[in-house]
C-alpha positions, -999 to 999 in steps of 0.1 A, spaced: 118 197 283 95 168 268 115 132 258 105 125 227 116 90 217 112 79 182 115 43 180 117 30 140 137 58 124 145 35 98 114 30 86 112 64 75 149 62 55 180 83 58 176 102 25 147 122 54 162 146 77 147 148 108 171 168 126 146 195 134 125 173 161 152 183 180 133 218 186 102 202 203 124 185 231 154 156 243 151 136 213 163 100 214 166 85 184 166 45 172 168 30 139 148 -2 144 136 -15 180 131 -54 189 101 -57 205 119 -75 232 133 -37 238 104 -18 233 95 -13 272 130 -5 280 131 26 253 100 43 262 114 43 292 104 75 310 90 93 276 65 116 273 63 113 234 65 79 214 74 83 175 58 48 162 55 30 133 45 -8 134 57 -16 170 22 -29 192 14 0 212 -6 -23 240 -10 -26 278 20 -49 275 46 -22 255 29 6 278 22 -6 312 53 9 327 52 35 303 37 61 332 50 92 313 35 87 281 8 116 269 12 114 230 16 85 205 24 97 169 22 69 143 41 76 113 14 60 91 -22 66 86 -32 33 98 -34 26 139 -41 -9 138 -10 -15 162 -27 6 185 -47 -5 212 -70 29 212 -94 16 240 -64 11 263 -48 42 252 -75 64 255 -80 50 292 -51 55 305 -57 94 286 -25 90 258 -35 105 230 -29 90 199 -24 105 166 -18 94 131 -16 107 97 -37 110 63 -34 122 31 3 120 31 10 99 2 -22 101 -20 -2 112 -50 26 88 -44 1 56 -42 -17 70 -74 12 69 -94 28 36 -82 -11 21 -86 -1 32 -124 31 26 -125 22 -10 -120 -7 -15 -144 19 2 -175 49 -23 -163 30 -53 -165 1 -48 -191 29 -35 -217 55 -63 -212 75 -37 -204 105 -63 -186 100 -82 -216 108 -62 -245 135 -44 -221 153 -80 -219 144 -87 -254 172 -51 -266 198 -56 -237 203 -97 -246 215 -82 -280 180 -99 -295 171 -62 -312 207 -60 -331 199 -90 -350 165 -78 -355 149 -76 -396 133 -47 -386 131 -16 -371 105 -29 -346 96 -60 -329 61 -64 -311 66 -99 -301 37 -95 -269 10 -80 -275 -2 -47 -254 -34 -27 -255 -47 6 -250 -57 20 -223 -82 41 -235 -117 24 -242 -115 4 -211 -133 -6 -177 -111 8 -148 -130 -11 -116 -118 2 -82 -124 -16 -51 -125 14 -25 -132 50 -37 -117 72 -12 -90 100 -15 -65 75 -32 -93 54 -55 -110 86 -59 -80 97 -75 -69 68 -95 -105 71 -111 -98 106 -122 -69 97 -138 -82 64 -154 -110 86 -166 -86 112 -182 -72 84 -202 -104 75 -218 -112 48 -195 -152 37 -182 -146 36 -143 -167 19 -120 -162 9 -87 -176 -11 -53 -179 3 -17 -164 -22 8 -185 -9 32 -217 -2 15 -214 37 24 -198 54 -2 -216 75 -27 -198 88 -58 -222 103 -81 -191 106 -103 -185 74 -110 -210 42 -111 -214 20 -79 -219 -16 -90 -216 -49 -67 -189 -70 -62 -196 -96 -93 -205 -71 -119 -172 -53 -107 -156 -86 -117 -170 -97 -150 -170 -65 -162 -135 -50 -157 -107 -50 -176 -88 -40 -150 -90 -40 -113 -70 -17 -85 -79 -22 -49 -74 8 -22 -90 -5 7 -88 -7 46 -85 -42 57 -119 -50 74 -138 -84 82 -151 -73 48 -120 -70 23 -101 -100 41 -96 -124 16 -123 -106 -9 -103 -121 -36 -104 -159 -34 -103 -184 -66 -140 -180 -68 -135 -143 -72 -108 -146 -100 -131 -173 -125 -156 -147 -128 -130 -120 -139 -121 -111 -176 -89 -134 -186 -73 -104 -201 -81 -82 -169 -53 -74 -145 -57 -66 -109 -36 -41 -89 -34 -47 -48 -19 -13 -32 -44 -15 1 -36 -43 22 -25 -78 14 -49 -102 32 -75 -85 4 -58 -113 -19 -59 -147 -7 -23 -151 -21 -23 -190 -29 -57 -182 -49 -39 -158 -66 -10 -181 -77 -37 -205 -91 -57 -186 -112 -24 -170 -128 -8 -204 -136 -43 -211 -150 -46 -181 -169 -76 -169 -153 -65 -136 -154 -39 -122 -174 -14 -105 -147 -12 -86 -112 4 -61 -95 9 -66 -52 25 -36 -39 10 -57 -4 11 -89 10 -7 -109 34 28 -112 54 54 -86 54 86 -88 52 74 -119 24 78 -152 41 98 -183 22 75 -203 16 49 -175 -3 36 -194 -31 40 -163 -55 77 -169 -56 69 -199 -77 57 -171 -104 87 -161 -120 72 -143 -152 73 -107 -152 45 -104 -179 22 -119 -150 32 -109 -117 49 -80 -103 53 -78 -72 72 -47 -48 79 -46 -12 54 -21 -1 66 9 -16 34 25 -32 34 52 -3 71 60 5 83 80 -26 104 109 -6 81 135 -13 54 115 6 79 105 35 90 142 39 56 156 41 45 126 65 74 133 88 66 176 88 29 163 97 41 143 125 61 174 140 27 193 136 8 165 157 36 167 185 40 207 179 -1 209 185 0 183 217 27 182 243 
């Protein structure tokens, strides 16, 4: 029988039952795993169930069991693939799990924000609205949707997605390939600056690459629309974070949206934190992917990858 050990159960959440890994072999379970203990877990395992923990020549060395990685993610950064693949572990991740789930928090983040939507919920449970003359009260303004320029700053299965949607609400989507490779006859391909000034809004669905780090500096945010708002649900080094802060207390542009951020859990000393206004920043703790549809279907596609390899 195969020992399977997963090793950041908790990064999954309770609300997931994974009680059936228990058909594919010994299953040892851990909610979280300092990496001071991460050698002594894997112990003598022939499967690793992964999440952020380094998977190197120092966590695997003594790891002489170990056939099969699975990383509860679609990104393998934390892998060390050249050193995996010579010592013949095979490693595998997965994709398209959360698509939906990324779309709609990508959304869900542009309505909050661009409709003052913490505002005018304040404004009715301070007790303003029972004093109020009228039957309404419009205090910030908010715009349509419709008739705008949706820019999206990497058009795969998740931007490709977003555009859809944008489009369906009467938006002009354009967007700009990272990499210089994609083609979307779809949708027009502009460059980086015309993506800028030309946007009213701005959602980024990226990789991080030597590329996107830090794509969006100060210099980036004087050429965008002061009424544009920019969505981050990629990776959080895309927005150079103290850039960010500036252009917002200058008005440069008129809010964002970080579902990501350069440093994760969020470090003390992040200048965001200074930003207190909800009409300008919103930011969540990287939840775009893990609504528990996309967490239950990631988990049944990790069984599959261990299922199909040990």
């Amino acid at each position: 029988m195969k020992k399977i050990v997963m090793l950041e159960r908790d990064n999954i959440g309770a609300d997931v039952d994974l009680s059936y890994f228990e058909q594919l072999g010994d299953l040892t379970v851990y909610g979280t795993t300092p990496y001071e203990q991460v050698v002594e877990r894997i112990g003598d395992a022939d499967v690793l169930v992964i999440n952020k923990i380094p998977m190197n020549e120092a966590t695997l060395k003594d790891a002489k069991n170990v056939k099969l990685i699975c990383v509860t993610a679609t990104g393998t950064d934390n892998v060390d693939m050249a050193y995996c693949e010579s010592r013949g572990i095979v490693v595998k991740n997965v994709r398209s799990y959360s698509t939906e789930s990324v779309v709609q928090h990508t959304f869900a983040m542009y309505f909050y924000i661009s409709e003052k939507l913490r505002f005018y919920d304040d404004y009715v449970k301070s007790g303003e609205y029972i004093n109020c003359p009228r039957f309404t009260y419009f205090g910030e303004q908010f715009h349509e949707l419709s008739g705008k320029t949706w820019g999206i700053v990497g058009l795969g299965e998740i931007g490709a997605r977003v555009a859809d949607i944008a489009k369906a609400f009467g938006c002009k989507v354009n967007y700009y390939s990272t990499s210089g490779k994609n083609n979307n006859d779809a949708y027009e391909r502009v460059d980086f600056d015309t993506l800028l000034k030309t946007s009213d809004i701005i959602s980024v669905h990226a990789p991080l690459t030597e590329q996107t780090k830090h794509l969006f500096t100060y210099d980036a945010f004087t050429k965008m629309k002061s009424s544009a708002y920019l969505i981050n649900v990629g990776r959080g080094p895309i927005v150079k974070e103290g850039d960010l802060c500036r252009a917002l207390n200058e008005n440069l542009i008129a809010g964002a949206g970080l579902d990501v951020l350069e440093k994760e859990p969020m470090s003390a000393d992040n200048p965001l934190l200074t930003i207190k206004d909800s009409r300008k920043l919103l930011i969540t703790p990287h939840i775009a992917w893990a609504t528990t549809e996309a967490r239950t279907r990631l988990m049944k596609n990790v069984y599959k990858n261990i299922e199909e390899n040990i």
